[in-house]
N, C-alpha and C positions, 0 to 999 in steps of 0.2 A: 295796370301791368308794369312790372318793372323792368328797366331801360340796361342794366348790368345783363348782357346778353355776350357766352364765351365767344369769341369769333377764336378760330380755329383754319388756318393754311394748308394744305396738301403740299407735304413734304417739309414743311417746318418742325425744329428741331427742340424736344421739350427744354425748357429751364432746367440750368444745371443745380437751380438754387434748393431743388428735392428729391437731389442725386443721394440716393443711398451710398456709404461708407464701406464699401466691403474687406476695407482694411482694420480687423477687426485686432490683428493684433499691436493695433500702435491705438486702441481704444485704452479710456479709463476703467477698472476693474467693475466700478459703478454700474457701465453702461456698456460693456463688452459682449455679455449675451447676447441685448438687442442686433448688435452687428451680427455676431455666428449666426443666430437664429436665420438672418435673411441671407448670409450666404448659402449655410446649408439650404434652404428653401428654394432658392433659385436653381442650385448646385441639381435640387432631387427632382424639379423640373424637366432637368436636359436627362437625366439619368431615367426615366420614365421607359425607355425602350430598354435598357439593361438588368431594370427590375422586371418587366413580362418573361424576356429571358430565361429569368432565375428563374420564373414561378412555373415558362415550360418545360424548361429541363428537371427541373425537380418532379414534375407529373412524370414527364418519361420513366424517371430513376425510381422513384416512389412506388409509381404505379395505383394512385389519388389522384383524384383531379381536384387537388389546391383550389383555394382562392387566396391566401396570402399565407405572410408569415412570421407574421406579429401573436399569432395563438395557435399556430399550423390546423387554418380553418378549413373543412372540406364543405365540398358544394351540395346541395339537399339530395340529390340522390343519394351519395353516403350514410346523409346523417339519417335518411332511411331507412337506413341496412341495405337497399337494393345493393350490393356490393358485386353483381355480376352486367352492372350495364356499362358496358366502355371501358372494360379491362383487355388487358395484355394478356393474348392466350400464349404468346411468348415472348418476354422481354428482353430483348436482346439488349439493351441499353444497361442495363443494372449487372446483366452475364457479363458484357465487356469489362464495366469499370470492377467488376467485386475481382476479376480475372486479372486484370490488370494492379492491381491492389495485392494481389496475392499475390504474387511474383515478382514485382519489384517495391512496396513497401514496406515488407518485409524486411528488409537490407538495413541494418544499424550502421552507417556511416559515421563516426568519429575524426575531430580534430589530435593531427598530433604532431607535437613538437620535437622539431629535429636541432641541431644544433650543429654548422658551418665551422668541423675546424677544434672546436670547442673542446676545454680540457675537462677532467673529471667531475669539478665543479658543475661546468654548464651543462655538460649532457645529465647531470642530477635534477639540475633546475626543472630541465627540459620534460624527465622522465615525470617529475611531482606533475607538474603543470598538466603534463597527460591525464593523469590520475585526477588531479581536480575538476577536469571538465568533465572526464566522464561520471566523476560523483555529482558531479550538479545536474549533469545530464540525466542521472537516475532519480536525483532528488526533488528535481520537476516535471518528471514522466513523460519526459521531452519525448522519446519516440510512438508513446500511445497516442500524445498529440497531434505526431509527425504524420501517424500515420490518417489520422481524420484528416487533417488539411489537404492530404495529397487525394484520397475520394473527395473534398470540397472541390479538389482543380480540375478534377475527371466529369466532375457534373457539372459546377457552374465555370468552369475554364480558369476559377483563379480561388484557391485556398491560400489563409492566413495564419500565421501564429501570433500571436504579442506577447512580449515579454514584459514583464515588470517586477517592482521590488515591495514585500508585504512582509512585515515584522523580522529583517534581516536578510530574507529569502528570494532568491531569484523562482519566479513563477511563470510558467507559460501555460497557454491557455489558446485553444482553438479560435480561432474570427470567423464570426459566418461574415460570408463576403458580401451580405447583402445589407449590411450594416454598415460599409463603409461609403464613405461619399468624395468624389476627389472628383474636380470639374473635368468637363473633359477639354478643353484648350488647354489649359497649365495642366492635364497629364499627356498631352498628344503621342512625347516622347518619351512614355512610359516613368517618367520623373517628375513629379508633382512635387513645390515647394509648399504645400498644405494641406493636409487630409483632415478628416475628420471620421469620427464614429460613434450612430446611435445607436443608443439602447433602450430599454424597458425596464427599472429599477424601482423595488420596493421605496414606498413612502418610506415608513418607518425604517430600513434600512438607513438612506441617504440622511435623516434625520438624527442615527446615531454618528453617522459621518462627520456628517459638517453640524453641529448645535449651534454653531455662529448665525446659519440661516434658517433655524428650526422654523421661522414666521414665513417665510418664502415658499417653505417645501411644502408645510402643509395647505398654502394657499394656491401652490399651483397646479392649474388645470389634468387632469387624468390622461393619461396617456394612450388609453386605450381608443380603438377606432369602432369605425358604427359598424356592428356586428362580430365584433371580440366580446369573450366573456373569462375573467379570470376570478380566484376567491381572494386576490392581494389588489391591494392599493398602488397600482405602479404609474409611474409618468415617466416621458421623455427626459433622456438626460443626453447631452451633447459632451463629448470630448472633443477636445480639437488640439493640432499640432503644427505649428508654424515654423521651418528651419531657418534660421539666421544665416547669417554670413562672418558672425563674429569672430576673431584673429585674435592671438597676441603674439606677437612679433620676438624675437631673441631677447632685443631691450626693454622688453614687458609692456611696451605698448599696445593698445588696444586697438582693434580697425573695425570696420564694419556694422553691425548691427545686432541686437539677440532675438534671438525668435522667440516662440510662445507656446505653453501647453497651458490650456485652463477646460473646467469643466464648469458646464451650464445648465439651468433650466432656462420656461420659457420668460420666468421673472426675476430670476439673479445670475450670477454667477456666481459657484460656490467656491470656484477653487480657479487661480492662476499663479505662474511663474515665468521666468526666463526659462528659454528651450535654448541651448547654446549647441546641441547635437547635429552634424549633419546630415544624419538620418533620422527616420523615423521607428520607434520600437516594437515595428512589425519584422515578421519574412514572411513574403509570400511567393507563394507555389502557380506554376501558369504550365496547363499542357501544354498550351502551344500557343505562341503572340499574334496577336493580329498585325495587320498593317500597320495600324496606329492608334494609339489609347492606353490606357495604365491596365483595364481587363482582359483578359487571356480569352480563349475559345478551349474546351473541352471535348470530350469526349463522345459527351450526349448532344453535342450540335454536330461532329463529325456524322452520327449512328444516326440522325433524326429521319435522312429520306430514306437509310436502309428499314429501317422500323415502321415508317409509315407503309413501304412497300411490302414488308412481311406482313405487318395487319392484312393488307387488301386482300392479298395470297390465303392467307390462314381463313378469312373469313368467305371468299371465293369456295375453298374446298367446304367449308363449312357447311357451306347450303346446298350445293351439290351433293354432299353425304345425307344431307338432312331429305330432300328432294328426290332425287334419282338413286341413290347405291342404297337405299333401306329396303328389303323384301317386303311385296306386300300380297296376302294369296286373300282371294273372295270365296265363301263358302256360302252356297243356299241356304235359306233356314230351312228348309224342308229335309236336307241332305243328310239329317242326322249325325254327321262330323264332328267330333270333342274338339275343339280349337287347341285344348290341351295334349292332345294326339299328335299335334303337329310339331314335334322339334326336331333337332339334329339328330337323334335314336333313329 
């Protein structure tokens, strides 16, 4: 029997000697993934109550009973057909937000430039500059965007947009919110100095991307979970955003620190940079804030206990219609009576 036996304290405090790094952005490019990886990992731990969440309010709005949303799986009664067990004979939840959506999404809100004063010159500038945002604004279909994000906010309590730049071109593009991951201590105050967000991304895709790491991509593990089915080859891919504090000063000095944007699998890192931005290259949309945290409250959490109480109601009369309010007459078999005799004539 060997004598190497762990002894172990109550209430002793483990070695800081296999303290994981969560400082991923002051990591070498080499070994930066492995950091994200386990932040996000931990990060989607605590977030486990914001993802059920998402998966109830979207049954509500949907009107599915979900199991996730990695392949928008439905649960075997669905894939049944049985498609009349545990439905909404009225869903008041999807009426609110499509109603709510209708009325004020609708609304194309525009930046525009005034000029303080200004001679002919500047009020020109001012008029251009107008005209430019609203041409970029069409040229990125910024309000058919605007408008998914703002039903994202009415269902899961918080919609996103990102912006970014692809062959010259400002582009936006809708966030499902359940993609993104921001802890929730460092977002208490609704201000998180590092977000992240996964996705699901063709092999071959990422592989015309990055061919720096063609041997990585295709070695790294599928992305897909136990009981997803897709006909593409896709895996996890991590972005992540880290804001600096970095400065330059009148006399060009520099202060502070740069932040970090790189993207990841679970065996490289494909892509990093300096993030010198104070922000982060989202907007996003919130019905209405919580107490505290970076995720909003919606719509479909407001409507949840009116909707469970209309169910009860609706399915109450149901069985009493079913039960009691259906005529029913008995006729002898001897009595000779056409049962077809018998209607409202």
């Amino acid at each position: 029997m060997s004598n190497n036996v762990k002894v172990e304290y109550v209430g002793a405090k483990a070695s800081n000697s296999s303290k994981q790094n969560y400082r991923w952005w002051g990591e070498d490019a080499s070994t930066m993934y492995q950091s994200v990886w386990e932040v996000v990992g931990r990060i989607e731990n605590q977030n486990n109550y914001q993802h059920g969440l998402n998966i109830k309010h979207a049954r509500l709005y949907s009107d599915l009973e979900l199991l996730g949303f990695a392949s928008y799986r439905l649960s075997t009664s669905n894939r049944n057909n049985n498609l009349t067990t545990n439905r909404l004979t009225y869903n008041i939840v999807k009426s609110v937000i499509t109603t709510a959506a209708s009325k004020i999404a609708k609304n194309k809100p525009k930046p525009q430039f005034l000029t303080d004063k200004g001679d002919w010159t500047l009020q020109d500038r001012a008029k251009k500059l107008t005209q430019y945002v609203e041409g970029v604004f069409y040229d990125c279909d910024f309000y058919t965007t605007a408008q998914k994000a703002f039903v994202d906010g009415c269902i899961f309590g918080t919609g996103g947009i990102k912006f970014y730049e692809k062959d010259g071109r400002i582009v936006s593009e809708k966030v499902f919110i359940d993609e993104m991951r921001v802890d929730y201590v460092e977002g208490m105050n609704g201000k998180p100095k590092q977000i992240h967000q996964v996705k699901y991304l063709s092999r071959d895709l990422l592989a015309e991307l990055y061919p720096d790491h063609l041997a990585q991509i295709m070695s790294a593990t599928s992305g897909l979970e136990a009981g997803d089915e897709s006909v593409d080859d896709v895996i996890r891919v991590i972005e992540s955003w880290k804001l600096g504090t970095y400065k330059e000063n009148k006399d060009g000095k520099s202060t502070g620190s740069h932040g970090k944007h790189a993207i990841s699998i679970d065996n490289a890192t494909l892509f990093e940079e300096d993030y010198d931005k104070d922000y982060f290259p989202f907007v996003f949309f919130r019905w209405d804030n919580r107490v505290s945290g970076f995720f909003g409250s919606g719509l479909a959490e407001e409507l949840c206990g009116i909707q469970m109480a209309v169910n009860k109601t609706l399915m109450n009369i149901q069985r009493a219609q079913h039960l009691i309010a259906v005529p029913r007459i008995a006729i002898e078999d001897g009595s000779k009576v056409s049962p077809a005799q018998i209607n409202n004539d």
